[in-house]
Every structure is written in structure tokens, then in C-alpha cells.
BAKOLFI-568442 format. One line per field, with one value per atom (N, C-alpha, C): residue number from 1; residue in one letter; z, y, x. Coordinates in Angstrom, 2 decimals, decimal comma. Each point is the difference from the previous one (the first is absolute). Example, Ala and Ser with C-alpha at 12.3 -4.5 7.8 and 13.67 -1.06 7.14 Angstrom:
BEGIN
i = c(1/1/1/2/2/2)
aa = c(a/a/a/s/s/s)
z = c(7,80/0,00/0,00/-0,72/0,06/0,73)
y = c(-5,69/1,19/1,20/1,05/1,19/1,09)
x = c(13,19/-0,89/0,90/-0,35/0,82/-0,77)
END
This chain:
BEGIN
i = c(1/1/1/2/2/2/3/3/3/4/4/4/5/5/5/6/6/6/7/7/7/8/8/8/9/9/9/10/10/10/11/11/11/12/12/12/13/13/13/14/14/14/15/15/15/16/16/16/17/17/17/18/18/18/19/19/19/20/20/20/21/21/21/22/22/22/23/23/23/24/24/24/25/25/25/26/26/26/27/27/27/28/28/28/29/29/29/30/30/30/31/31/31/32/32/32/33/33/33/34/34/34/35/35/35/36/36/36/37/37/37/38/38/38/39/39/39/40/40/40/41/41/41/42/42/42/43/43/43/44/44/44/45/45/45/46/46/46/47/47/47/48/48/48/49/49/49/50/50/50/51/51/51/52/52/52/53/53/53/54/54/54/55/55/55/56/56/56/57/57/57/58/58/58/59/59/59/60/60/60/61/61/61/62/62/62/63/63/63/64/64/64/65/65/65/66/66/66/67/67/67/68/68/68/69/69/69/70/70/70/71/71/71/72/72/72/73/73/73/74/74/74/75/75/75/76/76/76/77/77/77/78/78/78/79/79/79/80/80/80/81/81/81/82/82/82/83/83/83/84/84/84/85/85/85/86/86/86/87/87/87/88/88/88/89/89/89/90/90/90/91/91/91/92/92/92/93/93/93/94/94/94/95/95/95/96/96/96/97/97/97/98/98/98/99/99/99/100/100/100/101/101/101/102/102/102/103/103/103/104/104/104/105/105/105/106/106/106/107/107/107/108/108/108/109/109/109/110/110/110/111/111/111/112/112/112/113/113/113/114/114/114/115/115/115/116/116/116/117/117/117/118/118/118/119/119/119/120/120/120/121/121/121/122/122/122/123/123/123/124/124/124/125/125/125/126/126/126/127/127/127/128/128/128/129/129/129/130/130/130/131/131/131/132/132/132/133/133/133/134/134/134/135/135/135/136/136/136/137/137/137/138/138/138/139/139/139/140/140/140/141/141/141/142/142/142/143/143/143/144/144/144/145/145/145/146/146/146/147/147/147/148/148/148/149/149/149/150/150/150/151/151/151/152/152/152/153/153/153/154/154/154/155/155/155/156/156/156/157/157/157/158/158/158/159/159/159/160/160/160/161/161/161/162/162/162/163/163/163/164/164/164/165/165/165/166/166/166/167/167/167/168/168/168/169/169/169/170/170/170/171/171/171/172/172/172/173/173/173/174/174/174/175/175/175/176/176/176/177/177/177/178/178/178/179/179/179/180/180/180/181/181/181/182/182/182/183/183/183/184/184/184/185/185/185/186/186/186/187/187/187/188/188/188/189/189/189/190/190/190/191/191/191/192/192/192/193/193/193/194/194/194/195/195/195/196/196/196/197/197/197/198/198/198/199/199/199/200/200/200/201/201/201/202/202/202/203/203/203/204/204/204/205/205/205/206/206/206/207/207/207/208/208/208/209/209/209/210/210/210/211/211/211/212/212/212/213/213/213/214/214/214/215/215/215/216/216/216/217/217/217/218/218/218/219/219/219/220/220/220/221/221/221/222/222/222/223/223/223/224/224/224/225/225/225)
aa = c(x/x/x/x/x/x/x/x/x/x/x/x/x/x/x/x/x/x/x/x/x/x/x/x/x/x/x/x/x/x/x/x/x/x/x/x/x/x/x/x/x/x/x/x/x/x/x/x/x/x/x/x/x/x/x/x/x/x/x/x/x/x/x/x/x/x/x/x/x/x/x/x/x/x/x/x/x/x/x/x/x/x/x/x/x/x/x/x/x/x/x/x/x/x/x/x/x/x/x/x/x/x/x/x/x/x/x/x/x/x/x/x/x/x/x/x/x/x/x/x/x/x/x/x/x/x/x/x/x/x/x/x/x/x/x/x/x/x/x/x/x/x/x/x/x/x/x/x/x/x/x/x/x/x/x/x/x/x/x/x/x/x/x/x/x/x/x/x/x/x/x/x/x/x/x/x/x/x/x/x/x/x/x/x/x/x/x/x/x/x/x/x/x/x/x/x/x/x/x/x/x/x/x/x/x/x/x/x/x/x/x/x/x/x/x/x/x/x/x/x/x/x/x/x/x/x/x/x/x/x/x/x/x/x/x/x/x/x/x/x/x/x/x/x/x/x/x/x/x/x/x/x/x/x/x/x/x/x/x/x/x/x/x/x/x/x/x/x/x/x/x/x/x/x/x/x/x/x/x/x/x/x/x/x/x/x/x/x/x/x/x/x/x/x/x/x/x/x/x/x/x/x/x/x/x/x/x/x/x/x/x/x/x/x/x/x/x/x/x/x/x/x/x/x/x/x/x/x/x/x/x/x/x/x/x/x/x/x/x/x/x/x/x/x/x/x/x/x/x/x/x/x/x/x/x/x/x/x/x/x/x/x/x/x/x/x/x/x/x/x/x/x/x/x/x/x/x/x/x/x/x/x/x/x/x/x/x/x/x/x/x/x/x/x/x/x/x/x/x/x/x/x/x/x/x/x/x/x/x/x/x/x/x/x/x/x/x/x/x/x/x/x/x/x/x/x/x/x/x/x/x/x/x/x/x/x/x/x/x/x/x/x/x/x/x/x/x/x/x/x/x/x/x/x/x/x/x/x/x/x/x/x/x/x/x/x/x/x/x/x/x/x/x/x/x/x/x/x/x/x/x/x/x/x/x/x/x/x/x/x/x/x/x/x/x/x/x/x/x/x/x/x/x/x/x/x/x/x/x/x/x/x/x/x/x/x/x/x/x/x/x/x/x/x/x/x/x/x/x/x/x/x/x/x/x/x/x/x/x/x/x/x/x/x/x/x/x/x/x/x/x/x/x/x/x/x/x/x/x/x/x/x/x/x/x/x/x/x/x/x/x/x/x/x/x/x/x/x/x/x/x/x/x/x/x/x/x/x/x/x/x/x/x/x/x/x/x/x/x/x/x/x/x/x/x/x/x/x/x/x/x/x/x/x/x/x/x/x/x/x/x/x/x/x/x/x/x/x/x/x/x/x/x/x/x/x/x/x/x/x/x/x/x/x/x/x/x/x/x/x/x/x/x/x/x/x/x/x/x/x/x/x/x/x/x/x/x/x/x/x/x/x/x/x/x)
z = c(0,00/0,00/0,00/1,12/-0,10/-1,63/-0,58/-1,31/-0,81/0,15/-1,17/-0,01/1,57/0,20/-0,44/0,40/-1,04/-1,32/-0,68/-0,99/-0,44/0,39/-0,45/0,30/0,93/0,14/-0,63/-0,52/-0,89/-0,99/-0,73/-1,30/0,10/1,63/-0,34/-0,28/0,90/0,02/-1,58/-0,83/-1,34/-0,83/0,32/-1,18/0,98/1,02/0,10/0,57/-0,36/0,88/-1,16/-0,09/-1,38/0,47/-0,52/0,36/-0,59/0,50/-1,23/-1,03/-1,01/-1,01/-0,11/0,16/-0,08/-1,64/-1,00/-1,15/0,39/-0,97/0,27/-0,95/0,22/-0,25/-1,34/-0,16/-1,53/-0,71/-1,23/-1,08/-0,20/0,79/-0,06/-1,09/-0,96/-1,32/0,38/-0,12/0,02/-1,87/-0,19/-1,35/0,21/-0,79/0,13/-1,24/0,55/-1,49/0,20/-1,21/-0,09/-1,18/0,33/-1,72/-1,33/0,09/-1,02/-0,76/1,15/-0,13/-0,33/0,25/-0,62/-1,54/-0,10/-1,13/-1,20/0,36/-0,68/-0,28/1,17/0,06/0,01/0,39/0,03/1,62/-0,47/1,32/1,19/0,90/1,20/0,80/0,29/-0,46/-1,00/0,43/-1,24/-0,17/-0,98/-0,13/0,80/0,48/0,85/-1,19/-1,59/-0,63/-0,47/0,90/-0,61/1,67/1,06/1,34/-0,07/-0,47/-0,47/-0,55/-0,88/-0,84/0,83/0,58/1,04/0,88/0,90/0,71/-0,62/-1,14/-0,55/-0,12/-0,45/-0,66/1,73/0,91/1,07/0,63/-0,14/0,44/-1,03/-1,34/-0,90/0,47/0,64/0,69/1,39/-0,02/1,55/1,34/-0,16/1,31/0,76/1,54/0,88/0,56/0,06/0,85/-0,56/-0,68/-0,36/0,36/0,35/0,98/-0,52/-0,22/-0,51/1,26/-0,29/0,69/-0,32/-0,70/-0,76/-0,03/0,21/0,07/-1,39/-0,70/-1,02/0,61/0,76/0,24/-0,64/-1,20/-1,18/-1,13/-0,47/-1,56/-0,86/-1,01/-1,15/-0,93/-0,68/-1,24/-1,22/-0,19/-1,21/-1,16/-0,88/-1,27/-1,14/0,41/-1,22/1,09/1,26/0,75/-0,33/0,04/-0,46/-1,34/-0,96/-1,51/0,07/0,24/0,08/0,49/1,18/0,62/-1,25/0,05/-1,24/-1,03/-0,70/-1,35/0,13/1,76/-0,18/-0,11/-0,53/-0,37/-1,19/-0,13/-1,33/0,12/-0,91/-0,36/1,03/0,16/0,99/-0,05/-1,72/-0,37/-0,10/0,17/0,42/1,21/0,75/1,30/1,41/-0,40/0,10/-0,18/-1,30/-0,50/1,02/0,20/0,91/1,31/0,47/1,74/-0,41/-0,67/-0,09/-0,03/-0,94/0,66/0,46/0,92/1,55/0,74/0,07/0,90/-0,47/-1,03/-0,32/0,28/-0,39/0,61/1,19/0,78/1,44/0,77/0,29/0,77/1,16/0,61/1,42/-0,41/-0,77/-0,13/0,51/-1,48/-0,51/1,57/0,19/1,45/1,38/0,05/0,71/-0,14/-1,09/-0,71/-0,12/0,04/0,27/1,40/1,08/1,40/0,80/-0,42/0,35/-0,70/-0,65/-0,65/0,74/0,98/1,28/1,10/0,75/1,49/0,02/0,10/-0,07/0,92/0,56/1,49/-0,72/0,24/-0,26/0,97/0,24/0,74/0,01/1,67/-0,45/1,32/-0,02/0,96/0,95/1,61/1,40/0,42/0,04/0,16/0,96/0,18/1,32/-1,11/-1,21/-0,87/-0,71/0,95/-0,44/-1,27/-0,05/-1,08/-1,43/-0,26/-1,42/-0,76/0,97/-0,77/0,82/1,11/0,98/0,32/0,24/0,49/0,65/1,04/0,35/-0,84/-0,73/-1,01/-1,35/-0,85/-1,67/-0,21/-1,00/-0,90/1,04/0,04/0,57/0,72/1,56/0,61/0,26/0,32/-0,43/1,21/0,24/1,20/1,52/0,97/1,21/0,51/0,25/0,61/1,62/0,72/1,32/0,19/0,73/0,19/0,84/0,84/1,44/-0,30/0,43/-0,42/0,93/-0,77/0,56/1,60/0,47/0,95/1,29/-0,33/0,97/0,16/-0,74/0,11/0,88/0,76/0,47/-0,43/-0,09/-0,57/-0,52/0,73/-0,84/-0,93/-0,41/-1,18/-1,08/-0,39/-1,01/-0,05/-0,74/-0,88/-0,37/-0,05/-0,78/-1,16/-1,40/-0,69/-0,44/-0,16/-0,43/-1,12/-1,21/-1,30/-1,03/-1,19/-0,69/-1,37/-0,77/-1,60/-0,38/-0,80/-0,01/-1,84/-0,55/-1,49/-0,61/-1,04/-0,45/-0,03/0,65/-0,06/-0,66/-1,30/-0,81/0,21/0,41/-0,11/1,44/1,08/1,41/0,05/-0,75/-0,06/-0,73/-1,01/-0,50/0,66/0,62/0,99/0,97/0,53/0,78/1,78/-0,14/1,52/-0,37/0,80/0,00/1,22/0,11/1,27/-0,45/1,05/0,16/-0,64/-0,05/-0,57/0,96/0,96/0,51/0,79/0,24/1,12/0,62/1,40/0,77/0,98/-1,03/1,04/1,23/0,18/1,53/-0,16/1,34/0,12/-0,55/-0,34/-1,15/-1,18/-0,18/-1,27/-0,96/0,72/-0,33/-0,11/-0,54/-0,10/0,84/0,93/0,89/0,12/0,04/0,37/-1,04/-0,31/-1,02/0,63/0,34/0,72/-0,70/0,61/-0,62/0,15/0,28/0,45/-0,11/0,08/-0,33/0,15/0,66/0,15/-0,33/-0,51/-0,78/0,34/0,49/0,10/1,15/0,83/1,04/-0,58/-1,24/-0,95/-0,04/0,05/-0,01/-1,73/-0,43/-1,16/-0,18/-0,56/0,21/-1,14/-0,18/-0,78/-1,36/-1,04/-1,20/0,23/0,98/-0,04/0,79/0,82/0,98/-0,63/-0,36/-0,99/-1,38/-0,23/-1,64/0,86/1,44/1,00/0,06/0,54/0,31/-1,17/-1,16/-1,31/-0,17/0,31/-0,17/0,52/0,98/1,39/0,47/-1,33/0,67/0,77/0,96/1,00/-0,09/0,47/-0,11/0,81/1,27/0,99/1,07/0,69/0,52/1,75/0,94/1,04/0,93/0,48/1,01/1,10/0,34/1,89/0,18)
y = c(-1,20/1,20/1,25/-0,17/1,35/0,17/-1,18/0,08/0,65/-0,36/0,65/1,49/0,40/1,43/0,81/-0,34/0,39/0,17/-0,51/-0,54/1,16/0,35/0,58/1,79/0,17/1,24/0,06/-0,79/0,15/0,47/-0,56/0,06/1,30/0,75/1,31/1,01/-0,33/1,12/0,30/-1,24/0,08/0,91/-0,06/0,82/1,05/0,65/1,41/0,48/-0,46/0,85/0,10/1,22/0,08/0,15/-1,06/0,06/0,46/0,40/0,85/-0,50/-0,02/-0,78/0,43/-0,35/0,05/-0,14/0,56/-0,16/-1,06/-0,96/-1,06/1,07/-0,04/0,61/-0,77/-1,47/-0,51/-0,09/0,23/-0,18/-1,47/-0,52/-1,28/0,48/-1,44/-0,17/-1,13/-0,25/-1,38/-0,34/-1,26/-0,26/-1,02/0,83/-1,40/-0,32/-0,89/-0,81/0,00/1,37/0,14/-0,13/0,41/0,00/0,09/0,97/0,37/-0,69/-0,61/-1,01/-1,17/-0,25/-1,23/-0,07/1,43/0,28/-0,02/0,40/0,40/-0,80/-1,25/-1,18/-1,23/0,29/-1,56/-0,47/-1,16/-0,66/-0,22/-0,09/-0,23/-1,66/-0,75/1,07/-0,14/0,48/0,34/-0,71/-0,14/-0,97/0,91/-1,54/1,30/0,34/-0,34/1,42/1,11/-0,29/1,84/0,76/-1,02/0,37/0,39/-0,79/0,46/1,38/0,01/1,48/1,31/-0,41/1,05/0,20/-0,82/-0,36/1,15/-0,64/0,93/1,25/0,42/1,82/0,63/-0,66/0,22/0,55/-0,94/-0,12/1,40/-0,02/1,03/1,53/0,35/0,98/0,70/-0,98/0,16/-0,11/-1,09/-0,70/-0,71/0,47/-0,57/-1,67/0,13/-1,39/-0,26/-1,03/-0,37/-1,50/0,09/-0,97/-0,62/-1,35/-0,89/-0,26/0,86/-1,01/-1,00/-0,25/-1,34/-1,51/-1,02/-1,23/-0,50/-0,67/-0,88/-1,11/-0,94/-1,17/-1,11/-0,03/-1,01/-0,10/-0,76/0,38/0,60/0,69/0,37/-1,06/-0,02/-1,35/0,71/-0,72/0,16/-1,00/1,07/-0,35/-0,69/-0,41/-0,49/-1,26/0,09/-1,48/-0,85/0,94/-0,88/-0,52/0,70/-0,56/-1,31/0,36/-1,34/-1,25/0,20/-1,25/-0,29/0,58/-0,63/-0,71/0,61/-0,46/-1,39/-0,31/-1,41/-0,23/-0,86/-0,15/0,79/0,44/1,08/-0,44/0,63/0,22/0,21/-0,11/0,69/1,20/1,00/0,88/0,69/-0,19/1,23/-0,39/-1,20/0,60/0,52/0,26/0,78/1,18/0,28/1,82/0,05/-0,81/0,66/-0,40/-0,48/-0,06/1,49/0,95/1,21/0,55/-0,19/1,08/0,20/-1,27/-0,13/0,83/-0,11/1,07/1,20/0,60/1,12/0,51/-0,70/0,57/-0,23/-0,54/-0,14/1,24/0,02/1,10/0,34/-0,78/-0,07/0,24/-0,31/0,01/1,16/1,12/1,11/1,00/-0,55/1,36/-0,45/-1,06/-0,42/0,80/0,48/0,73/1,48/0,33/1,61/0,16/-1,13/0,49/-0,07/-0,55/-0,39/1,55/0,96/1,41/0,91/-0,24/1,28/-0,79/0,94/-0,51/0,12/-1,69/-0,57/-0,21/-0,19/-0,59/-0,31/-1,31/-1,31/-0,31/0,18/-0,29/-1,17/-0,95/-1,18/-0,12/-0,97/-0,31/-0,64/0,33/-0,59/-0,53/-0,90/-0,65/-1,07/-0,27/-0,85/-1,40/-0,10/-1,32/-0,47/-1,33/-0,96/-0,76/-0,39/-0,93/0,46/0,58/0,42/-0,41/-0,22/-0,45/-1,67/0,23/-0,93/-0,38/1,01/0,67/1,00/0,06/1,50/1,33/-0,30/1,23/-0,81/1,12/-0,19/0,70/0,02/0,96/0,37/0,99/0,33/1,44/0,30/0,85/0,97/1,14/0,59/0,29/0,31/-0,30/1,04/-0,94/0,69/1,04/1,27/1,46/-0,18/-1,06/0,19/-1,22/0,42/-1,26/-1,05/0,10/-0,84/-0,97/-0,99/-0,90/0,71/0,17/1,09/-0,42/-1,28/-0,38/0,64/0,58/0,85/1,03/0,58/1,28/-0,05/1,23/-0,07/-0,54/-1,01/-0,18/0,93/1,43/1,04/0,42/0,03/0,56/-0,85/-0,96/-0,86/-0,79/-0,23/-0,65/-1,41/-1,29/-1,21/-0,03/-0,32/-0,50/-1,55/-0,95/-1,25/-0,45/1,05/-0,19/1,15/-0,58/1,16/-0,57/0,73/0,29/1,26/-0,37/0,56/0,00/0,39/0,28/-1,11/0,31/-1,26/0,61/-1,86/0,78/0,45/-0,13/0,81/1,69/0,62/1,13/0,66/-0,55/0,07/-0,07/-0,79/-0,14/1,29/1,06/0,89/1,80/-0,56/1,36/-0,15/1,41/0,43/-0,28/-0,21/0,11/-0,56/0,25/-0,92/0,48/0,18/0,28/-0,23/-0,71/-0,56/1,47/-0,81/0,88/-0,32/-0,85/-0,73/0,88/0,36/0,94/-1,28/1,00/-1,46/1,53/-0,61/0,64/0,04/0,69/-0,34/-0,50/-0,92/-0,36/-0,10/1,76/0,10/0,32/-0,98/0,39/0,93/1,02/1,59/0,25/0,59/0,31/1,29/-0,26/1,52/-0,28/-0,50/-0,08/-1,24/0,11/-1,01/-0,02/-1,97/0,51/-0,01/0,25/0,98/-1,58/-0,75/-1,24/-1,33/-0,85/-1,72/-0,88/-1,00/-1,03/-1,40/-0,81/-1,00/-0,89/-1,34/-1,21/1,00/0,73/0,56/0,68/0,73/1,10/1,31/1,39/1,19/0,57/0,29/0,53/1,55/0,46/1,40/0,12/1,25/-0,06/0,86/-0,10/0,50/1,57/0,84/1,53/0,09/-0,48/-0,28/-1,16/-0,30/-0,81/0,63/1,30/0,65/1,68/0,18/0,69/0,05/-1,59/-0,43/-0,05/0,14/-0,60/1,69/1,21/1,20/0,52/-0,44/0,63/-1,18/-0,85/-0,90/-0,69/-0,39/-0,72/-1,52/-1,14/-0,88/-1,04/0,82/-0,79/0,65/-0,36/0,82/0,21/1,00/-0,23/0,29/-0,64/-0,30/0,51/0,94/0,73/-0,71)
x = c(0,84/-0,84/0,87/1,39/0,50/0,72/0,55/0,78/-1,03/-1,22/-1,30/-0,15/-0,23/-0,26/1,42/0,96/1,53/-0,29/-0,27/-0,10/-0,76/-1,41/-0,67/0,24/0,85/0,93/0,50/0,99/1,07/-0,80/-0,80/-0,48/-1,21/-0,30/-0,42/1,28/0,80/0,75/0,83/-0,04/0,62/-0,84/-1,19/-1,43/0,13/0,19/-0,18/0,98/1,00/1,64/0,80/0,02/1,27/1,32/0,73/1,12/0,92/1,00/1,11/0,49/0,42/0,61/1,44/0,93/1,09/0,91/0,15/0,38/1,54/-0,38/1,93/0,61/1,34/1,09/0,49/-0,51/0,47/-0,99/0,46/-1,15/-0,19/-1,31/-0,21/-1,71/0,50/-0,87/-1,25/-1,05/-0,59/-0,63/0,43/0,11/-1,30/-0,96/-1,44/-0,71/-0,38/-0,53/-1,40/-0,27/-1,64/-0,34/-0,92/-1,01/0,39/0,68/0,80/0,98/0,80/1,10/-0,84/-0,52/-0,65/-0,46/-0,61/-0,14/0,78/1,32/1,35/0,81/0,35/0,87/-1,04/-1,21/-0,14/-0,48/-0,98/-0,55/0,81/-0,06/0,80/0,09/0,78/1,88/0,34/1,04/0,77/1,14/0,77/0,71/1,34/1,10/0,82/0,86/0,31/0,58/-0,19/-1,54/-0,42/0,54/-0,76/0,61/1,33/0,99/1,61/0,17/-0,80/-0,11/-0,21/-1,35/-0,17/0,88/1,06/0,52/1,51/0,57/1,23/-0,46/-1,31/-0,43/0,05/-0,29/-0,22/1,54/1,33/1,12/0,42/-0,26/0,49/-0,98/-0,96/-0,41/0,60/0,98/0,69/-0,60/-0,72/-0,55/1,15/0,20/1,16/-0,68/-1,16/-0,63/-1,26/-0,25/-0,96/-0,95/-1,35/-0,40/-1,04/-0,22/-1,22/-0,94/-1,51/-0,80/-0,82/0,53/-0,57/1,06/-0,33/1,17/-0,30/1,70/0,22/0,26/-0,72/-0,19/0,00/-0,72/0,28/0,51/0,95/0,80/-1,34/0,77/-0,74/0,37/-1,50/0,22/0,70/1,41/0,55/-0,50/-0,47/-0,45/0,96/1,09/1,41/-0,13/0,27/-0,56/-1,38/-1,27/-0,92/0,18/0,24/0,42/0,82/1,38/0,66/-0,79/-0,54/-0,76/-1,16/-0,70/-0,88/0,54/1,36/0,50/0,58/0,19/0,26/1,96/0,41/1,15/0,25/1,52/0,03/1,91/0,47/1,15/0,91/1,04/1,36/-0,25/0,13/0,50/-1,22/-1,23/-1,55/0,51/-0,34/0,04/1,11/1,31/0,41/0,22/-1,22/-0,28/-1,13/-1,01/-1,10/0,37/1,08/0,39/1,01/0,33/0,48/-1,21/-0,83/-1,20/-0,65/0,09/-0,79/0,53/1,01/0,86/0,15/-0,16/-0,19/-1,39/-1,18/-1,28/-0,70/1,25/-0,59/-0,60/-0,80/-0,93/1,00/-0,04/0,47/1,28/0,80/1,21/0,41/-0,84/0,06/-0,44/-0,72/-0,32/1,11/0,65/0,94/1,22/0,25/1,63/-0,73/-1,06/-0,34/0,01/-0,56/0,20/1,35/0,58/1,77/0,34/0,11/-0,01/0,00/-0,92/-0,70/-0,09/-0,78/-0,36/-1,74/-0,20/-1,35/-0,39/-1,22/0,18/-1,96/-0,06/-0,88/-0,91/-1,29/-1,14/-0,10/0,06/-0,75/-0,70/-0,65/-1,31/0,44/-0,17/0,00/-1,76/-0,22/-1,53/-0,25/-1,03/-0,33/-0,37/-0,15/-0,97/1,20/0,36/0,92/-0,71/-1,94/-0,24/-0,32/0,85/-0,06/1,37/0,99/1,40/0,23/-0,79/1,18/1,09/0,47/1,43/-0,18/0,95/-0,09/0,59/0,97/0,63/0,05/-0,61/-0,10/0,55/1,50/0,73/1,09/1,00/0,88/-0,41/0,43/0,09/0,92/0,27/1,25/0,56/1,53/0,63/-0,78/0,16/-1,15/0,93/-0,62/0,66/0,28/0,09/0,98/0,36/1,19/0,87/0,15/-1,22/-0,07/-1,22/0,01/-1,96/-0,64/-1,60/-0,50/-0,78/0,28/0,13/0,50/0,47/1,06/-0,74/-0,85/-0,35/-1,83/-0,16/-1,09/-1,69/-0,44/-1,24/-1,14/0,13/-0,81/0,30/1,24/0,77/-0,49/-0,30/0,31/-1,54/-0,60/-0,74/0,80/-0,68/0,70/-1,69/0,70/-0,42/0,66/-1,49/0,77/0,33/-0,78/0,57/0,27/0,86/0,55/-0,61/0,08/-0,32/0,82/1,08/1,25/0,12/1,23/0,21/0,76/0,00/1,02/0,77/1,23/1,45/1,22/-0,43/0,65/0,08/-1,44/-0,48/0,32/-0,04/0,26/1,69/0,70/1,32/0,51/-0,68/0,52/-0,17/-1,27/-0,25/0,90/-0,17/1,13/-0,90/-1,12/-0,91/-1,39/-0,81/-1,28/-0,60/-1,51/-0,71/-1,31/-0,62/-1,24/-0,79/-1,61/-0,83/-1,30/0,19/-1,42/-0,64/-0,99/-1,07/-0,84/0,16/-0,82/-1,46/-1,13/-1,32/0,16/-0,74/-1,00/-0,51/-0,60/-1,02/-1,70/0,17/-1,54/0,00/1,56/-0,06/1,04/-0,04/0,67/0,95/1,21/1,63/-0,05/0,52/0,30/1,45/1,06/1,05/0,94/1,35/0,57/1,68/-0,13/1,13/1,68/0,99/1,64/0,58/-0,42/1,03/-1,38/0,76/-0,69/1,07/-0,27/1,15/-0,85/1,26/-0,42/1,35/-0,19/0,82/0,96/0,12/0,32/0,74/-0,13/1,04/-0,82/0,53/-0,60/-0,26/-0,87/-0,46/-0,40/0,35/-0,83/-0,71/-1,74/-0,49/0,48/-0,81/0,97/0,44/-1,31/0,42/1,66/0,16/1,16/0,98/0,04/1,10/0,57/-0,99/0,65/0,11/0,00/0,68/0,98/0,30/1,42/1,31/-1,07/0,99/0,70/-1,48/0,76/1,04/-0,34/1,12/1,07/0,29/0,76/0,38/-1,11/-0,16/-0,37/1,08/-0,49/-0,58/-0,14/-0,40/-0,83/-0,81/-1,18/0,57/-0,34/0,18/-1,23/-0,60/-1,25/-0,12/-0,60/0,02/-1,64)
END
């Protein structure tokens, strides 16, 4: 009852208290995919060498940190792979031209060698629903921001999540960082609060806003009061 009546303060005092706005000091961009873009490129998603594309025009605008909230979790289907498989047995000499242009039109390849370029930092998912993979971690996670198991550290601080949904590791291997994207409700429902940290297999994670923080200010490791 008292968490409810909170709850419902909080959420007056947001509709009739204006609070100051503070202008950030960097020119931070948000790059979204609307109407338009759909219109222009095409149904969603998108393949990652158009993502690549966007990704370099982005690096060539002089973006210092750039951040996915979205996860590449599953290969992209290469189209010179499905071919070969259909055609069955073939020659030495085709199919050593189309295992070259497999690798040349690899999707993933291609956005793997644009994020190794800059400083990427890769959204992936901290979650409570082990039965969708059965495993606790799908794809690769990117190295945890403190150095102690988070065992050590006070139980209010830290959240445990028991599962991950993470990137492939090709793509996780070329970024420079990685931070969760997960929001956990209230109780009725509602996002009033999103938390800076998540721990997983007793390792510290931080979320993507605070992980492409850390990438600015060079920080690679978090410290906890």
C-alpha cells in the first residue's frame, strides 16, 4: 500500500512540477527509425549493410560514440550461402568463387569491420525468461565494468538477472563496449525509474546510456558508493 501511494506522488508531482531542464553540454543526436525511413530504405529491419552504411556516414559526420538500441542476435542470411546449398555439388573452381563471395557479402561481416572503425557500444538484453533459449546466455556479452564478483558488494546496490540475450560474437567482438537495454516496471505496470547497473552470473553490467558514458570519458570500470 505504502509503494502504491509513492507511486502515485511520484507520478503527481511529474504532471505538475516543472522541473528545470538542464541543456547537456554535448551534442548528443538520437537516430530513429520512422516513417519516413521506412519509406526511403525499406521495411524493417534492415539488413546490417545498410546498418553498416548508416553506421560509416555516421563515423564520417564526426560522431565520438555511437550506441545500438537494438540487438544483432541472429546471423543474417547470406544469399551466396543459400545459393550454393541449393546448387548441390558443383565444381572446385565455382565453388571457391562463391565461398569468396560469401565472404564478401556477408552482412555481418560488413558491419563487424565498420564497428572495429569507431567506438560502438552494443545493446543487449538482461531478463528474467530462461524458456525461450534454454540457456541462461545467448550470443556473447561484453567485458563486466568492476573488478570484484558482485558478491562482495552490498545487496541494495545490485539487481541479479538470470538471463542474457546478447549479440553475435563476431559483432560484440568488434565493438568497443556494450550495455544492457532492459527496464524493469513496477508493480502496475509503469516505468518510473531504469536501473545504471544489472548483474548477471555474479558479473557487473552497466546499461547502454552508462556504458557509451564510460566509452566517452574513458572509463573502464565502474566504482559503487
Amino acid at each position: 500500500v505504502l509503494q502504491r501511494i509513492n507511486s502515485l506522488v511520484y507520478d503527481l508531482r511529474l504532471a505538475f512540477v516543472d522541473f528545470p531542464r538542464i541543456a547537456s553540454t554535448y551534442p548528443i543526436v538520437f537516430v530513429d527509425v520512422d516513417e519516413q525511413s521506412l519509406e526511403t530504405v525499406g521495411r524493417w529491419p534492415w539488413s546490417r549493410s545498410t546498418i553498416a552504411e548508416l553506421s560509416k556516414r555516421l563515423l564520417e559526420e564526426g560522431s565520438l560514440v555511437i550506441g545500438f538500441d537494438v540487438m544483432f542476435s541472429e546471423p543474417e542470411i547470406n544469399p551466396v550461402r543459400q545459393i550454393g546449398e541449393a546448387l548441390g555439388p558443383i565444381p572446385a573452381s565455382v565453388a571457391d568463387r562463391l565461398k569468396k563471395l560469401e565472404q564478401e557479402l556477408d552482412a555481418d561481416e560488413r558491419l563487424a569491420r565498420v564497428l572495429s572503425e569507431g567506438d560502438f557500444v552494443l545493446g543487449f538484453l538482461l531478463h528474467r525468461d530462461k524458456s525461450t533459449t534454454g540457456t541462461p546466455l545467448k550470443g556473447q556479452l561484453p567485458d563486466p565494468v568492476y573488478p570484484k564478483p558482485v558478491s562482495s558488494l552490498p545487496e541494495f546496490l545490485v539487481t541479479e538477472m538470470p538471463a542474457a540475450t546478447a549479440n553475435l560474437p563476431v559483432l560484440q567482438s568488434a565493438a568497443i563496449a556494450g550495455g544492457f537495454i532492459t527496464t524493469i516496471p513496477d508493480p502496475d505496470g509503469l516505468l518510473r525509474k531504469t536501473p545504471a547497473v544489472l548483474t548477471f552470473g555474479d558479473k557487473l553490467y552497466p546499461s547502454l546510456t552508462v556504458a557509451m558514458a564510460q566509452t566517452l570519458l574513458f572509463e573502464d570500470q565502474l566504482t559503487l558508493n
